[in-house]
N, C-alpha and C positions, 0 to 999 in steps of 0.2 A: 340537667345534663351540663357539663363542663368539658368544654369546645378547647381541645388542646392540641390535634393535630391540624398543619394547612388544608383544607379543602372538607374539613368536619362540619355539618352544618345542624342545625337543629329547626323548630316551627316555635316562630316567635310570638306570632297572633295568630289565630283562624274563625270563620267565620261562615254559617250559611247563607246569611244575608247580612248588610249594615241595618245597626239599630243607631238613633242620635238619643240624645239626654235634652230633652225640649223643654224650652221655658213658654211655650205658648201650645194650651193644651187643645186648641182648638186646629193650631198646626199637625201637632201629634194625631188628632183626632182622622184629618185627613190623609194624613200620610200613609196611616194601616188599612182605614175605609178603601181607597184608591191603588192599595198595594203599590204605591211609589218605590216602595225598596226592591222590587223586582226590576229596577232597573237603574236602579245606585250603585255603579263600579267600584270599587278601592282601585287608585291611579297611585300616582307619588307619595309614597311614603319616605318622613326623612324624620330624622332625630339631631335635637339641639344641643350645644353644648353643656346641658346642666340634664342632659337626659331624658326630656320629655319628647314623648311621639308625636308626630302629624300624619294625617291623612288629606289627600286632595281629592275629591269626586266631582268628575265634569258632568255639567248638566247638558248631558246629553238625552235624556228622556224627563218628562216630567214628573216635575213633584219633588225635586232634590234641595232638601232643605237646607241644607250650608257644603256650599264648594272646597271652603277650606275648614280643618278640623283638626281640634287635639284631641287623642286620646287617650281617656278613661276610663281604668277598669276596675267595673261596680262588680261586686261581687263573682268575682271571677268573670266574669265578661268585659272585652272590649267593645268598651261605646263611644261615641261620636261626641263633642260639644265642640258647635262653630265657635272660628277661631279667625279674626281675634276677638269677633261675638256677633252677635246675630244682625247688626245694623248694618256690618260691612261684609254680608252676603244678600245684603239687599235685592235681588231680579229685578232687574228693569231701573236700576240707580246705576249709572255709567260712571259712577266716581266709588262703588261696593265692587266685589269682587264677583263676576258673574258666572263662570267658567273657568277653572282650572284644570288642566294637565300635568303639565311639566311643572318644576318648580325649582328652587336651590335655596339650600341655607350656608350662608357663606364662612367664612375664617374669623368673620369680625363677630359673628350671630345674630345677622343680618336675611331674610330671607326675604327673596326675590320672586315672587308672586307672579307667574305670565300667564294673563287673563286671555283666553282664547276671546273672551267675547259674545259668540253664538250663543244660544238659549236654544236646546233642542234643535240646534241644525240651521237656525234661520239667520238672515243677514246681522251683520253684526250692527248695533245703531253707536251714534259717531259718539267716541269715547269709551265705548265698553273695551275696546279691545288694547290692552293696557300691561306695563309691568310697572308691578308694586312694591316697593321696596320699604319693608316693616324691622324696625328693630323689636326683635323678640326679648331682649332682656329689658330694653325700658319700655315694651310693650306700645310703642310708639311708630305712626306714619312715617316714614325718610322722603320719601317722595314716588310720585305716581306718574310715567310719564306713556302719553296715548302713544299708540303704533297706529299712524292716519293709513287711509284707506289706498293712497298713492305707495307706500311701503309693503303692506301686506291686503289685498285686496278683501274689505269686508264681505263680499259675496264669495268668494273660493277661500281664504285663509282659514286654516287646520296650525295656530301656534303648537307646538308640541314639546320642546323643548326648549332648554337654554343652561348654557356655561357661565360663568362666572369670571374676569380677569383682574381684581384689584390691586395689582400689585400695576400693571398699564393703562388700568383706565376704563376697560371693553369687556359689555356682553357681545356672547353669539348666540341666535339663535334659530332652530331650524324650524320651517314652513312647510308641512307636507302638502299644503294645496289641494284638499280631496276633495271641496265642489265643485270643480270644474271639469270641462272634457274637452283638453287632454287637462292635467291637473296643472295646477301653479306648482310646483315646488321650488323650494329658496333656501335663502338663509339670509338672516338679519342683522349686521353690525351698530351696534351701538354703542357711540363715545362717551364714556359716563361726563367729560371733563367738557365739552362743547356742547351736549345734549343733540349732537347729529345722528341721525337713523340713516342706514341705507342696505339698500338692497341686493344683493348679488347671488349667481350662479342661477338666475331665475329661469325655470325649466331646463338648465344645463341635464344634460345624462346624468348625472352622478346626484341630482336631486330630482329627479322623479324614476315612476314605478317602471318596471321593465314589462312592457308588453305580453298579455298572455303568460304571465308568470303565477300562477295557482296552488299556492301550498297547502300541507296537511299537517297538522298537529295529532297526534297519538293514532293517525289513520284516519281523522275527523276532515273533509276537504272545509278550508274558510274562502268563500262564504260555501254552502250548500247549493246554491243553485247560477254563482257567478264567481270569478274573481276578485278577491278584495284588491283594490288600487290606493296607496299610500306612498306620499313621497317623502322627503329628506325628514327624518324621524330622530333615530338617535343622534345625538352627538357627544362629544366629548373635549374635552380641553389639555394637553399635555403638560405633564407638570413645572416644566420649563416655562410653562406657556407660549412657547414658540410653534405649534402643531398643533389646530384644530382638525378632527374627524368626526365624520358623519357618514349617516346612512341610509337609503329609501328602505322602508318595513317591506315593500314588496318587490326586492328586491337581495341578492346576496352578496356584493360588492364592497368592500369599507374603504373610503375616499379620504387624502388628508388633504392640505392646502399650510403653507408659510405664513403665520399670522401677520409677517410683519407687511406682509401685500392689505393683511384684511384690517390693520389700525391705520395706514395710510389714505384716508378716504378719495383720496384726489386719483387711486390706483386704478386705471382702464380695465375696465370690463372685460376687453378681451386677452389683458395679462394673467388676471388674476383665472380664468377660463384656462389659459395654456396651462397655468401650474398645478393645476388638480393634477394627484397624485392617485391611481388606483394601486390601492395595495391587494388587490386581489380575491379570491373568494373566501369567504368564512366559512363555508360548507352548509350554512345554515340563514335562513332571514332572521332579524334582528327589531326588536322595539327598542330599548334602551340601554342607554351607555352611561360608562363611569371610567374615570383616570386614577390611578393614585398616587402616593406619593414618589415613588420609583421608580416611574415611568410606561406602566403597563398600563393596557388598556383593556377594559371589560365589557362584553356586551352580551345581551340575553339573547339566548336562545330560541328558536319558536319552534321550528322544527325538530331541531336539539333538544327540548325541554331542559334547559337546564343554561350556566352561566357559560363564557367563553371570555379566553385571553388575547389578544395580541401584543406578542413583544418585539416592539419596532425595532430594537438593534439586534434582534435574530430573525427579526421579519418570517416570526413564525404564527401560526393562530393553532392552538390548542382547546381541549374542555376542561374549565375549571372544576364543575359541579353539575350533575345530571342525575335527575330523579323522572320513573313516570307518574309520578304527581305534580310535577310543576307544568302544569297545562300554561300556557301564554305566562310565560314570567315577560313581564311589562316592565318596570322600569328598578332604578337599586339607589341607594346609598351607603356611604362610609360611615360608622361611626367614632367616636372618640379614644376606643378602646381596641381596636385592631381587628375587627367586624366587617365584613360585606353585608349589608342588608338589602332584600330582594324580594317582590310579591308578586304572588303567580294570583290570576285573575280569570280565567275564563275567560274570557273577553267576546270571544267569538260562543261558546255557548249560552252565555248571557242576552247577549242583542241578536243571537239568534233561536231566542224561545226553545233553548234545546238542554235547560240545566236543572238540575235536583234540587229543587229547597232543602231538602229533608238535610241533603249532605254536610255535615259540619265543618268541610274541607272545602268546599268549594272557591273560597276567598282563604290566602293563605299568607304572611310573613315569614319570610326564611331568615336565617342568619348564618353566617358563615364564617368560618375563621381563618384569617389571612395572617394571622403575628401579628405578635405587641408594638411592633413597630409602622406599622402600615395605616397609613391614613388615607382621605381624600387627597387629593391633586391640591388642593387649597391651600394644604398642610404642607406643603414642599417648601423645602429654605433651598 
């Protein structure tokens, strides 16, 4: 199919379950014995500048054999092989990659790895919790720098995302804070140029969950028997990079802030607090966001099924793309070629024992066409 009007979208990958491509057969052997893939998510998918795919699968249930993943497709199938190989998804090596979520591959083709940490839920031990920055074309380490426990609390910290700014110097990124009660939620700045981390908008409104707020996806309530509570979740970075935005998942609110309060690290807590900006309702809760090149902003749907716009200088939100197949679209990426890409997940009928093996669809890659001209946020002159 050849994607020639805006908002055209086609299914890039699908899947009823992740399969990997294992070098140790004795890993392989347990993995199917233990039915570990019944509880292996596809999360972050992003694609490199020479075109190859990634997958990120957080270990969040056991038995997940590589958190980061290229994919390869054997015989008409998309399969799994850890990436950048099996040593550096190590479990229980604080210097491997333990956890993923969020993720970014940057302008340089550089990808920036944010290691939640956790292993199935449990505290995070000192060092797993981490961003890792790999060059994907010389296939090499850049550097790995921890997020201490004083920053993001290993006992409540939910990493979930992160933006990218090389052109100033600075990650952000967002904290949903989901083991604790009431949650931590945050966001994280980090000075690539100092190696200073610090903390802000912790438990502010605008990063955590709105009380008794209980949504439904296709008429499905998540959870089934309580509230899901998730705090500051998507974010996004403005192509200017002068406007970061973010969002609690349980939650309908999209919030921006003046970056140049959040590269100034000396900036008072309670300035940088007065400036949050509510821009208002998206009509729908949101998991992940994307910018691009021309200043619009993108966020998924959950409610919605399906993607969403907002354009700050008509400070309006629109639906980009809506299917009732895109059950929990989770997070997106740009690619090279003037592509949205987007993967709808189940998420909530997954981890809550309520999904079809059989379905071929259940795990899905979308792609979408925005023009030849349109890139990531990173891509902006």
């Amino acid at each position: 199919m050849s994607l020639s009007n805006v908002g055209d979208f086609e299914i890039l990958f699908h899947w009823n379950h992740l399969d990997w491509l294992f070098e140790d057969e004795a890993l392989k052997k347990r993995f199917y014995e233990n039915r570990y893939w019944t509880g292996a998510m596809p999360a972050g998918f992003k694609v490199d500048q020479a075109g190859n795919y990634y997958l990120s699968v957080p270990r969040w249930s056991p038995g997940i054999p590589a958190t980061v993943n290229r994919i390869q497709v054997v015989d008409g199938k998309p399969m799994l092989a850890a990436y950048p190989n099996w040593q550096m998804n190590t479990i229980g090596d604080p210097n491997a990659l333990q956890s993923v979520l969020g993720w970014e591959i940057d302008e340089l083709n550089r990808a920036w790895f944010l290691d939640q940490g956790h292993i199935e839920g449990k505290r995070c031990i000192d060092g797993a919790q981490k961003i890792v920055c790999w060059d994907l074309t010389e296939n090499r380490l850049v550097e790995s720098i921890p997020i201490p426990d004083a920053i993001a609390s290993y006992d409540a910290s939910f990493l979930n995302d992160l933006v990218v700014d090389n052109k100033n110097g600075f990650l952000y990124i967002a904290d949903s804070g989901i083991f604790s009660d009431p949650l931590q939620g945050g966001l994280i700045v980090y000075n690539m140029r100092t190696k200073q981390l610090r903390r802000v908008l912790h438990q502010h409104v605008s990063t955590q969950d709105v009380p008794g707020y209980w949504f439904k996806i296709a008429g499905k309530p998540v959870w089934a028997d309580r509230p899901m509570r998730t705090g500051a979740d998507g974010i996004a970075l403005s192509a200017d990079r002068k406007t970061l935005y973010w969002c609690a998942l349980t939650a309908r609110r999209l919030y921006a802030v003046d970056t140049a309060l959040l590269r100034d690290m000396a900036t008072p807590h309670e300035v940088i607090e007065a400036a949050v900006v509510d821009l208002g309702d998206k009509g729908t809760n949101t998991d992940g966001m994307g910018a691009d090149n021309r200043g619009l902003i993108y966020y998924t749907m959950l409610e919605g099924q399906g993607i969403g716009r907002y354009d700050p200088a008509a400070k309006r939100f629109s639906t980009f793309v809506s299917d009732e197949r895109m059950i929990w679209v989770d997070g997106m990426t740009f690619d090279t070629r003037g592509h949205l890409i987007f993967n709808s997940n189940r998420l909530h009928e997954l981890f809550g024992n309520d999904i079809d093996f059989d379905n071929p669809y259940n795990f899905v890659v979308w792609r979408a066409w925005l023009g030849g001209d349109v890139r990531s946020y990173l891509y902006a002159r």
